[in-house]
N, C-alpha and C positions, 0 to 999 in steps of 0.2 A: 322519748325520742325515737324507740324502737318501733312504734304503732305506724297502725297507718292512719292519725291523727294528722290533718291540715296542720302545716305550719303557724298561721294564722291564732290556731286552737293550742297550738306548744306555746307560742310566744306569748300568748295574752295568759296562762296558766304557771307560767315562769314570771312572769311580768307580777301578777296577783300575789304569787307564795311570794317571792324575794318582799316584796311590798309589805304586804301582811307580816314577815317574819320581822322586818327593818324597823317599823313602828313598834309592834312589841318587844323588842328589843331595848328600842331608845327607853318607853314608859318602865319598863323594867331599870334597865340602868338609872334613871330619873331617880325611880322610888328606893334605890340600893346607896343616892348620893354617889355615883362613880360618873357623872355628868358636873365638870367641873368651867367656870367660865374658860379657863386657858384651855380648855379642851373644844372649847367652844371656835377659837378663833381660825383653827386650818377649814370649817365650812365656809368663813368669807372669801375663799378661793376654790374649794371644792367645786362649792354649788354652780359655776357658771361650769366648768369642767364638766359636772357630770348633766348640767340641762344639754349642752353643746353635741355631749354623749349619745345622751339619750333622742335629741332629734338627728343627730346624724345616722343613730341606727335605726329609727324609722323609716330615715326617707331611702336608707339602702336595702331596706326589708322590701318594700313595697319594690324595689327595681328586682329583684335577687330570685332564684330561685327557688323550689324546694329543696331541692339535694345541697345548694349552697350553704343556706340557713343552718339544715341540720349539719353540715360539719364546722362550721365554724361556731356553732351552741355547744357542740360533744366538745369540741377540742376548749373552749372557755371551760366549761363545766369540768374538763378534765385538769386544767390547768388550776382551777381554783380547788379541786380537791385536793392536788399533790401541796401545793402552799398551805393550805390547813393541815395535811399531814407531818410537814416539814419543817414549817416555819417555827421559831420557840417562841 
């Protein structure tokens, strides 16, 4: 986030790792048996949540600036470090 990497090149490389990390994840949990049907059922509500998510931050990417992007990517990414630090 510090570079002077196009925005464009941060989001699509955040976009990839989460991605890539999210699938291996799941195939891991799959293969560990920790993927249970009732584990199954809060994605029948997620998934439109996080599609709705994911296009509304598209189309606010595409309006938004450079400097905008990057602090509101640092302050997520910060937010979601303090919650994995915190949370039990």
């Amino acid at each position: 986030m510090s570079s002077d990497t196009s925005a464009a090149k941060v989001r699509a490389n955040l976009t990839g790792y989460f991605g890539v990390t999210l699938i291996g994840l799941g195939l891991w949990m799959g293969s560990r048996g920790f993927v249970t049907l009732d584990a199954g059922y809060p994605l029948l509500w997620l998934t439109p949540a996080f599609v709705i998510g994911a296009w509304l931050g598209a189309r606010l990417f595409r309006v938004s600036s450079e400097q905008v992007y990057r602090r509101i990517a640092l302050v997520a990414l910060c937010l979601a470090g303090l919650y994995a630090l915190f949370a039990s």
